[in-house]
Each structure stands twice: as structure tokens, then as C-alpha cells.
C-alpha positions in Angstrom: 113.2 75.3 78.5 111.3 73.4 76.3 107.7 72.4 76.1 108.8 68.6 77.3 110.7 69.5 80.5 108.3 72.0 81.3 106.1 69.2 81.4 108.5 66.9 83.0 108.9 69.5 85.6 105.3 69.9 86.5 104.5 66.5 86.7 107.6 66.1 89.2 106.3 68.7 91.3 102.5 67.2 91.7 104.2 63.9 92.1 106.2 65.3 95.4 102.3 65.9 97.2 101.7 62.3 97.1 103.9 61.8 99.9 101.5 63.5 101.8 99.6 60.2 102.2 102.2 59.2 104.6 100.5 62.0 106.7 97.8 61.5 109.9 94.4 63.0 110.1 96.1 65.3 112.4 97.8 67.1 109.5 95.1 68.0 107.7 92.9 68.9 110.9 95.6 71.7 111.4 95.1 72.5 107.8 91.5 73.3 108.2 92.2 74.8 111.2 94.6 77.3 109.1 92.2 77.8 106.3 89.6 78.6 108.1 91.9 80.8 110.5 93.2 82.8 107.7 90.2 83.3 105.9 88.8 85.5 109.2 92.5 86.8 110.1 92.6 88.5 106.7 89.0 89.9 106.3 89.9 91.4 110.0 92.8 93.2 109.0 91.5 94.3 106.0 88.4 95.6 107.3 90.0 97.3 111.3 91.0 100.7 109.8 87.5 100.8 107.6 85.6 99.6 111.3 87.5 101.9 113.2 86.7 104.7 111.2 83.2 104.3 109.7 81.9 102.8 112.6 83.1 104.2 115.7 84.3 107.2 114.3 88.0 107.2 115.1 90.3 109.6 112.8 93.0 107.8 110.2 95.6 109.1 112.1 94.0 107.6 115.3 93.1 104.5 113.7 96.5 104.0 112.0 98.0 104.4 115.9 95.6 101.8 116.8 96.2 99.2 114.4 100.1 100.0 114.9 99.8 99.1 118.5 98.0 95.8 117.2 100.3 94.1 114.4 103.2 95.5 116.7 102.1 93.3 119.6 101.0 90.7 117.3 104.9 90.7 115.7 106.7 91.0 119.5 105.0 88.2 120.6 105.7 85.9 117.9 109.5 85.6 119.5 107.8 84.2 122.9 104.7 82.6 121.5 106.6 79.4 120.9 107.6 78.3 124.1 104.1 78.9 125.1 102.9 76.8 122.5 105.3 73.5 123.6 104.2 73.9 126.6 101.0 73.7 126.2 101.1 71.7 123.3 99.4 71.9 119.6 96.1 70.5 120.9 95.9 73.2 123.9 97.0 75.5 122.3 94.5 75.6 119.7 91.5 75.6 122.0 93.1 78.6 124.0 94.2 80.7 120.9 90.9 80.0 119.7 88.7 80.3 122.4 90.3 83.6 123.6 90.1 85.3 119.9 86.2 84.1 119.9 85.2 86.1 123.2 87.1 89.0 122.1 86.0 88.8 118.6 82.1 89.4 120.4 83.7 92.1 122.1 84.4 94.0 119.0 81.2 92.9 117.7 79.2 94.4 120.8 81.4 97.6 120.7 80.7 98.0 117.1 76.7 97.8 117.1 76.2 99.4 120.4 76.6 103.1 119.7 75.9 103.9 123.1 79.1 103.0 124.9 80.8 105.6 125.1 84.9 105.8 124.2 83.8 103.0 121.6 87.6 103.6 119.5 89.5 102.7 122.3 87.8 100.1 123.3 88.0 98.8 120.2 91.7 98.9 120.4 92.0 97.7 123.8 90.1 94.0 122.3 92.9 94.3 119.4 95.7 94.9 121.3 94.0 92.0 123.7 94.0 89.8 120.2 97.6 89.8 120.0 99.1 86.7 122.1 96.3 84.9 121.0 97.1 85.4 117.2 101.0 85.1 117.8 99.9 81.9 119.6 97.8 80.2 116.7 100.9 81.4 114.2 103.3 79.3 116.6 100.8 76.0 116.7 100.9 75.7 112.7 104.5 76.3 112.5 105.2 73.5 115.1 102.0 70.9 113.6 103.8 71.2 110.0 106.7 70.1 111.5 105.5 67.3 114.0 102.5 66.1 111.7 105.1 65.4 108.4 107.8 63.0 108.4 111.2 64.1 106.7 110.1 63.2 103.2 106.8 64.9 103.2 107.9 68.1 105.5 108.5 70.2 102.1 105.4 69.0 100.3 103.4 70.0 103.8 104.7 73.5 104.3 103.9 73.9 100.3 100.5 72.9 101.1 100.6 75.1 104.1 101.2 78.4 102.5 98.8 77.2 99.4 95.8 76.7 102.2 96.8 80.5 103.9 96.3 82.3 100.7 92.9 80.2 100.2 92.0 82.0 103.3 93.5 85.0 102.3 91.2 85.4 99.2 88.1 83.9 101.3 88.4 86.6 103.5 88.2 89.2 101.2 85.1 87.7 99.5 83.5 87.5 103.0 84.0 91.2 103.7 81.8 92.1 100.2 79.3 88.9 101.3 78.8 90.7 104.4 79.0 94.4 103.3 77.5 94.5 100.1 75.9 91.0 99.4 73.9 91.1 103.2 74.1 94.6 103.6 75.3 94.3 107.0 77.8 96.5 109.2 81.5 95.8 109.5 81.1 94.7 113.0 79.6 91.5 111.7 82.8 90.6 109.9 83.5 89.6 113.7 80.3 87.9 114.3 82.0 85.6 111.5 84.9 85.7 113.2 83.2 84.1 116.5 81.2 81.2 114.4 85.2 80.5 112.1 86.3 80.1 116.0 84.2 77.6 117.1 84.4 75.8 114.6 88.1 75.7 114.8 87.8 74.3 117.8 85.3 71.5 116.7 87.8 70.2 114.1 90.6 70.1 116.6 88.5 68.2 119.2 87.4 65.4 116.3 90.9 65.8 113.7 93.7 66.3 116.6 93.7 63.4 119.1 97.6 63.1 119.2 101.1 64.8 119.0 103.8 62.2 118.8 106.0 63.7 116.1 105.3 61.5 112.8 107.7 58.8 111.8 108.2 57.8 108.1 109.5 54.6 107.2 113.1 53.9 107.7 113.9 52.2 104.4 112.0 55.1 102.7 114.7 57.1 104.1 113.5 58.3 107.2 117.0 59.0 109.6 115.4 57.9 113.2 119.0 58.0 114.7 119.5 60.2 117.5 121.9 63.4 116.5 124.6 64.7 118.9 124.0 68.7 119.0 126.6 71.0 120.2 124.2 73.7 122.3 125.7 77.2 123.3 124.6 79.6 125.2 122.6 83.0 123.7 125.9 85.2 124.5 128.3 82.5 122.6 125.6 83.1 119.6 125.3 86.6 119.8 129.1 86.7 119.9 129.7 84.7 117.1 126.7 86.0 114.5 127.5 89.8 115.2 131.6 89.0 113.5 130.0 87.4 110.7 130.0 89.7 107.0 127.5 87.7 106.0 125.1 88.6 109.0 125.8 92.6 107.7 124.9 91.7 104.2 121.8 90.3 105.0 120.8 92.8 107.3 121.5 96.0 104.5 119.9 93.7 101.7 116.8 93.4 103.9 116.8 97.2 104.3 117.0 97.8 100.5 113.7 95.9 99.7 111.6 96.7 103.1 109.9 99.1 100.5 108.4 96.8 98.5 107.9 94.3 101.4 106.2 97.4 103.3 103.5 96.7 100.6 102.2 93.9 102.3 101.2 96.0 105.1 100.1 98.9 102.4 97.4 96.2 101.2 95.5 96.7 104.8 96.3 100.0 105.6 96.0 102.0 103.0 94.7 100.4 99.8 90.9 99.8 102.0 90.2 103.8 102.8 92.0 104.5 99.1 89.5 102.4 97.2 86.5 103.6 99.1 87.1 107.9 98.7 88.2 107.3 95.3 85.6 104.3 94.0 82.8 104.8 96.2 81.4 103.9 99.3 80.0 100.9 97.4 83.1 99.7 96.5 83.9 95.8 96.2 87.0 95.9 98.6 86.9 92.7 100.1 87.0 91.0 96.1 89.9 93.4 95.1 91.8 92.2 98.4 91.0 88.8 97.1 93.3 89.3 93.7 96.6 89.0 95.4 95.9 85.6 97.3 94.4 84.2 94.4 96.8 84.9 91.9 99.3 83.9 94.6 98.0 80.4 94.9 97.8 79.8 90.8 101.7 81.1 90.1 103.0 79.2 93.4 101.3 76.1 91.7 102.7 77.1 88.2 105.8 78.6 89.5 107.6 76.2 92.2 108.7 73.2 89.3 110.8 76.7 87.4 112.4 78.2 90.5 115.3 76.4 90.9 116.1 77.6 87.3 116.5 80.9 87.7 119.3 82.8 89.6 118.9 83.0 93.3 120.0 86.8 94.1 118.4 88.0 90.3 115.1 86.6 91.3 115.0 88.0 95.0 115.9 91.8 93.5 114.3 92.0 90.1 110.9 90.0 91.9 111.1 92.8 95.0 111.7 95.9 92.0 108.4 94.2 89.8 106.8 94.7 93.5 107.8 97.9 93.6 107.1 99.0 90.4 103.5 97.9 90.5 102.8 101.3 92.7 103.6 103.0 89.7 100.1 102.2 87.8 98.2 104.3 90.4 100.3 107.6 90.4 99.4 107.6 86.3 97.1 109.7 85.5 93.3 108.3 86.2 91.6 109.9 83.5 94.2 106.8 81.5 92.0 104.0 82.3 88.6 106.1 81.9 86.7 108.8 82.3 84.1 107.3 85.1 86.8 107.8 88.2 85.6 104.5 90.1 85.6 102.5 87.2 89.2 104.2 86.5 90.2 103.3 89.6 89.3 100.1 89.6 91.3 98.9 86.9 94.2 100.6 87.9 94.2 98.7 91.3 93.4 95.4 89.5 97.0 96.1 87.3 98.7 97.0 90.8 98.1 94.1 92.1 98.0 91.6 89.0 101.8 93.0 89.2 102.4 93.0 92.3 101.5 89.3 92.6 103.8 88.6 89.9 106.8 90.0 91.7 105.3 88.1 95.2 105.9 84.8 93.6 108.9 84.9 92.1 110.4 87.1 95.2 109.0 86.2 98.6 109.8 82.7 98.6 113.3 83.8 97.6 114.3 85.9 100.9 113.8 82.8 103.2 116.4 81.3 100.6 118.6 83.7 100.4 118.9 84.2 104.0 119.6 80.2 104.5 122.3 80.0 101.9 124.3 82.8 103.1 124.0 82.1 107.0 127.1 79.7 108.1 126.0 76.2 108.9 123.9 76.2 112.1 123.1 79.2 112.4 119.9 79.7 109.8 117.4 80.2 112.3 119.3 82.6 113.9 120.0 84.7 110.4 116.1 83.9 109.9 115.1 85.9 113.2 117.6 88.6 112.9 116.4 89.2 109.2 112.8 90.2 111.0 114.1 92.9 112.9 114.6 95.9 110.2 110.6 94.2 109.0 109.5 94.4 112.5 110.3 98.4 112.6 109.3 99.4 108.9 106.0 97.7 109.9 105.4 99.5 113.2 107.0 102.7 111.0 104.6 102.4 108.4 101.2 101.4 110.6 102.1 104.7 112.8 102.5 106.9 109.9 99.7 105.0 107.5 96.5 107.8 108.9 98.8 110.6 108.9 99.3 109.4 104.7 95.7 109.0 104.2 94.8 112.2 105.9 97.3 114.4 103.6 96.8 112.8 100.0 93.3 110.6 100.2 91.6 112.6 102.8 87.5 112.2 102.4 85.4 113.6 99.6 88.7 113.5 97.8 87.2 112.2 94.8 84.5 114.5 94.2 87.4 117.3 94.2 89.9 115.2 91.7 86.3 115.2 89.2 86.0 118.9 89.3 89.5 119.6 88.9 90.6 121.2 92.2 93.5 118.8 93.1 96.7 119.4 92.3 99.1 116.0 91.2 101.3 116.6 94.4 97.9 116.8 96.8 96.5 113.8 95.4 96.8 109.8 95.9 98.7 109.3 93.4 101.2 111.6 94.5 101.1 109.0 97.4 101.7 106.2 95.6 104.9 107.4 93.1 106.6 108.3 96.9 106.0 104.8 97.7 106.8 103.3 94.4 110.2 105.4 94.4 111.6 104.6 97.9 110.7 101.0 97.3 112.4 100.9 93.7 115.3 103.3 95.5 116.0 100.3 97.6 116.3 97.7 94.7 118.6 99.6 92.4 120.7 99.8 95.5 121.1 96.4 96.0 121.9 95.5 92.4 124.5 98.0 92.2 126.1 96.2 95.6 125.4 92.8 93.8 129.0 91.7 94.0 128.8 92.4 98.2 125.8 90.7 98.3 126.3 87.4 96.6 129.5 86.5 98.7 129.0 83.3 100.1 125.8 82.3 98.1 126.3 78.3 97.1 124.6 80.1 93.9 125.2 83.5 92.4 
């Protein structure tokens, strides 16, 4: 591609926002709302293991059961959130999702600087667990605001600007953990104290920013199709009937199964890579701004990336962006003495490599799946494909939460650094023993699928 079309491109691509303007103050209320949503939904996943140990003492094995039982909930009630959510409505929603996270956010606060109550762990997790519905529900209200808040012509645009504004948040979080733990000098539990002002706030933007919910009309000669569409509704037995004698259902399913182990990093990112950085950099180190590196980098190649995708091979891109994933796991099962001879300092740019590669393979993968999965599904049935694809992700997930303490408590256990310094830990008792398991299933996975790439690209409009 030459210098010209890339330019050509780009210009294209920042050309498709300005149809945002067609947009009401509603839409970017919502976006607020998401930003400022994300920003304390991150810092609290990143920092509930860290909390639930340091603070109120909980093991990693306990804690990893705890925060299993959390993003499991959270994840089941994302399939009944929705009808909730149009029954309510965006507007009421918000104010109940919001309100409801709030007083249970000052629960965890309360639990988490009062070291008096006793069984303070499982209280803890009883608030999270409590968290769930609420968190499902918020999830729900931006999928169904991007859709009633954009007309046709500026629905792609505002689901770009969407995913742009959650991994703003993303990297705010992290940057609030370190203003809070190492800036203020504060304990964790006041990640949550944050987490109560983000929530009232939320709901001051909704009250001023989202008056109505009419779904959003575009003009008619600008393309907008306002005619009335005749759809032919079955019943769930008819669609389950019909998906389960589709191939291309089975192919999907497998392919998702090859490459949960670099989509199980995701979940790595919040489970493990938080106790990891602090028994192997120090207690002082800057977790929330390491966190920070994958949204970030994110945002930038999403920018630079989107006006090139259509390029590229769809199938390639989804298995060579999920091995680069993969492979980025690799850079902390190298030797650490590699990077330096201080171990924190060693560790810290290994973990800045990990995830400055890892990012790389987000981009060009992760927007890829929900691609994939559309062009091989028959017509009509793409949401269904979509939902089914989340079921082998919905186990890994509760899999790898369950087993996450158990991980940290054989190969990064405390004081684990101190012992790698003087020698006493052998490669196959150490993290990165950890990590090349990890790295290897996940890359297992990919060279699977690219040796079944004929199997898998039956169907595809493009293969």
C-alpha cells in the first residue's frame, strides 16, 4: 500500500465520525456514562484479588474462588440482563444499575477499613457477587443506547466511538489505582470510595444528558430505510433445531476453543498479572500504570488500524493476531536476569514487552472474532452464532478465575522474589515457569487451527 492510499484511507475513516453529528445529546450522555463507568469497573477488577488479599487477608486460592463466583455471575446474567433493561428502559436503568453499584461499592469500602468486622472476606464477596446484576445491567443499557441513540448511517461510527471511550476508561482506571495507592498513599478500599463519587455522578449526567428514548431517525434521502420490515419469528426450539445441523455452527464452536488460550489472557491481566507484579517488583510497584499499557495502546492502533483491516485476510488476521497474543507470554518465562540485574526493574520491562505485544495481537485479532463469527453464521442467524460463540469463553473464564489462586500459590507464592535473588528457585518452581504453560496451551490452540484452515474457512464470503 502506498504512502497516498494510506493517507486516503485514513482520511476516509476520520471522515465516517462526522456523521456522528446527526447524533442527540443523549448519545454522548451514555458515552460519559461509559467512560466514566469503565474507568471504575477496570480499577475494580484489577485491584479485588490485591483487596482481597492484602486487606482482609483472604488466601489466593480463596480469593481466586471469590472473584470466580463474581465475573461468573456477572457473565450469566448478561443473557437476562436485557430484557430487564427494555423494560425498564435506558433511563431507568441507569439510575438503578448505578445507584445499586454505589451502595454496595460503600459496602466494600466500610468492610475494607473496618478491621473489626469479623468474616470481613466473605463479606466482601457477598457485596461482589451482590454487584453482578447490576454490572450485567449497565453492560445491557450501552449496548441498547448505541443502538437507539445512532441512526443507520452513524450506528458503525458510534459503536467505534464506543469501544474507543471503554478503553479510555480502561487505562483511567489503572492510573487511578497508582493515584490512590502510591500518589495518596491510601488503602485499596478507597479505590471504591471512587467508585461511589464515578456513581453519582453517573447518575447526574443521565438526569441532565438523557431526557428521551425514541430510537433516532436519520434523514430519509440520506438513506435512512424507515419502512416497516416483515420478520419471520420462530420459536427457541425451531432455532435450536436448526443451528445445532449447521457445520458451520461446529466450526465456530472448535475455532473458539483453539484460541480461548490467548483470549483467557484477558482475564490473566486481573487475576494474575496484579499479585505477579507485586512479589516479583515490590510492594511499591506501579500496577495500576502497567494495567494502563494495554487500553492505551489499544485506543492508538484501533485509531491507526481500522482504515487497513479490510486489507488483510479475514481467517489470517483472527489466528496469527490470537498466536502474537499468545506469544507475548513468552517474554516473561525468559530468563529475568535478560532485561537486568535489579529483579524489579527486570521485571518491569519484561511486562511492558508482554503487553506492548500483546496489544498488538488485540488489535489486529479481537475485532476479528465478531467478524468471523458473522460471516460464517447463515443469514439470520448472527446473533444466535454470536451467543453460542460465548459459551466455551463463559467456562474457560469461570475455569481459569477458579484455578487462578491455586496458580499464584504454586509458582508466585509470597517472598518469591527475595528467593529467585539468592538463587533457591528452580525454573520449573518459578513464574516464569507459569507463564511458558500459559504461553504454550494458548499457542497449542493457534497452530491447531491453522493446520484445520481449510475446515475453517468454509463458508467465509472471504478466505
Amino acid at each position: 500500500m502506498t504512502n497516498l492510499s494510506l493517507l486516503a484511507a485514513a482520511r476516509q475513516y476520520l471522515r465516517d465520525f462526522n456523521v456522528l453529528r446527526e447524533t442527540r445529546r443523549e448519545y454522548w450522555g451514555i458515552q460519559i456514562v461509559n467512560l466514566l463507568d469503565c474507568t471504575i469497573y477496570f480499577a475494580l477488577l484489577n485491584i479485588a484479588s490485591v483487596f482481597l488479599s492484602d486487606d482482609l487477608g483472604m488466601s489466593d486460592e480463596h480469593a481466586g474462588y471469590s472473584i470466580s463466583l463474581f465475573t461468573t455471575a456477572t457473565t450469566i446474567l448478561l443473557f437476562f440482563s436485557g430484557t430487564v433493561t427494555d423494560w425498564l428502559g435506558i433511563r431507568r436503568s441507569t439510575y438503578v444499575a448505578m445507584l445499586a453499584q454505589g451502595a454496595l461499592r460503600l459496602g466494600l469500602v466500610v468492610v475494607g477499613l473496618a478491621p473489626s468486622i469479623p468474616h470481613r472476606g466473605w463479606l466482601a464477596t457477598g457485596l461482589l457477587f451482590l454487584m453482578a446484576p447490576f454490572m450485567a445491567m449497565i453492560q445491557t443499557v450501552f449496548q441498547s443506547a448505541n443502538q437507539r441513540f445512532t441512526t443507520v448511517r452513524s450506528r458503525s461510527a458510534g459503536f467505534s466511538l464506543w469501544y474507543l471511550f471503554m478503553n479510555i476508561g480502561a487505562a483511567a482506571g489503572g492510573f487511578l489505582i497508582d493515584i490512590i495507592r502510591k500518589l495518596l498513599d491510601l488503602p485499596n478500599a478507597h479505590v471504591f470510595t471512587a467508585g461511589v463519587g464515578l456513581a453519582a455522578l453517573c447518575c447526574w449526567v443521565t438526569f441532565w444528558m438523557i431526557r428521551r428514548e425514541d430510537q433516532l431517525r436519520g434523514d430519509t434521502a440520506a438513506g435512512e430505510n424507515h419502512a416497516t420490515e416483515t420478520v419471520i419469528r420462530k420459536n427457541p426450539l425451531q432455532i435450536a433445531r436448526a443451528v445445532v445441523r449447521e457445520p458451520a455452527l461446529w466450526r465456530l464452536l472448535v475455532l473458539v476453543t483453539f484460541i480461548l488460550g490467548a483470549r483467557a489472557i484477558f482475564s490473566y491481566l486481573y487475576l494474575l498479572f496484579p499479585k505477579y507484579w507485586l512479589r516479583t517488583i515490590g510492594e511499591g510497584a506501579a500496577i495500576g500504570t502497567l494495567q494502563a499499557i494495554n487500553p492505551i495502546l489499544i485506543v492508538l492502533g484501533v485509531i491507526v488500524f481500522i482504515p487497513l483491516m479490510n486489507r488483510f485476510n479475514l481467517f489470517s488476521m483472527l489466528v496469527y493476531g490470537s498466536l502474537i497474543s499468545a506469544l507475548s507470554l513468552v517474554f516473561l518465562a525468559v530468563p529475568w536476569q535478560w532485561f537486568s540485574a535489579d529483579i524489579g526493574q527486570a521485571h518491569y520491562l519484561m511486562s511492558i514487552v508482554c503487553l506492548a505485544v500483546l496489544s498488538i495481537g488485540e488489535v489486529v485479532w479481537s475485532p476479528k472474532l465478531y467478524e468471523y463469527t458473522a460471516a460464517i453464521a447463515p443469514p439470520g442467524q448472527e446473533g444466535t452464532y454470536l451467543g453460542l460463540s460465548m459459551v466455551p469463553w463463559f467456562l474457560a473464564k469461570t475455569l481459569v478465575s477458579a484455578i487462578s489462586g491455586h496458580l499464584l500459590a504454586r509458582w508466585c507464592p509470597e517472598g518469591i522474589a527475595e528467593r529467585m535473588i539468592r538463587g533457591e528457585v528452580r525454573f520449573w518452581d518459578s513464574p516464569a515457569a507459569m507463564w511458558l504453560l500459559l504461553a504454550a496451551s494458548a499457542m497449542l490452540g493457534c497452530l491447531l487451527a491453522l493446520a484445520l484452515r481449510p475446515w475453517f474457512t468454509r463458508g467465509l464470503n472471504k478466505n
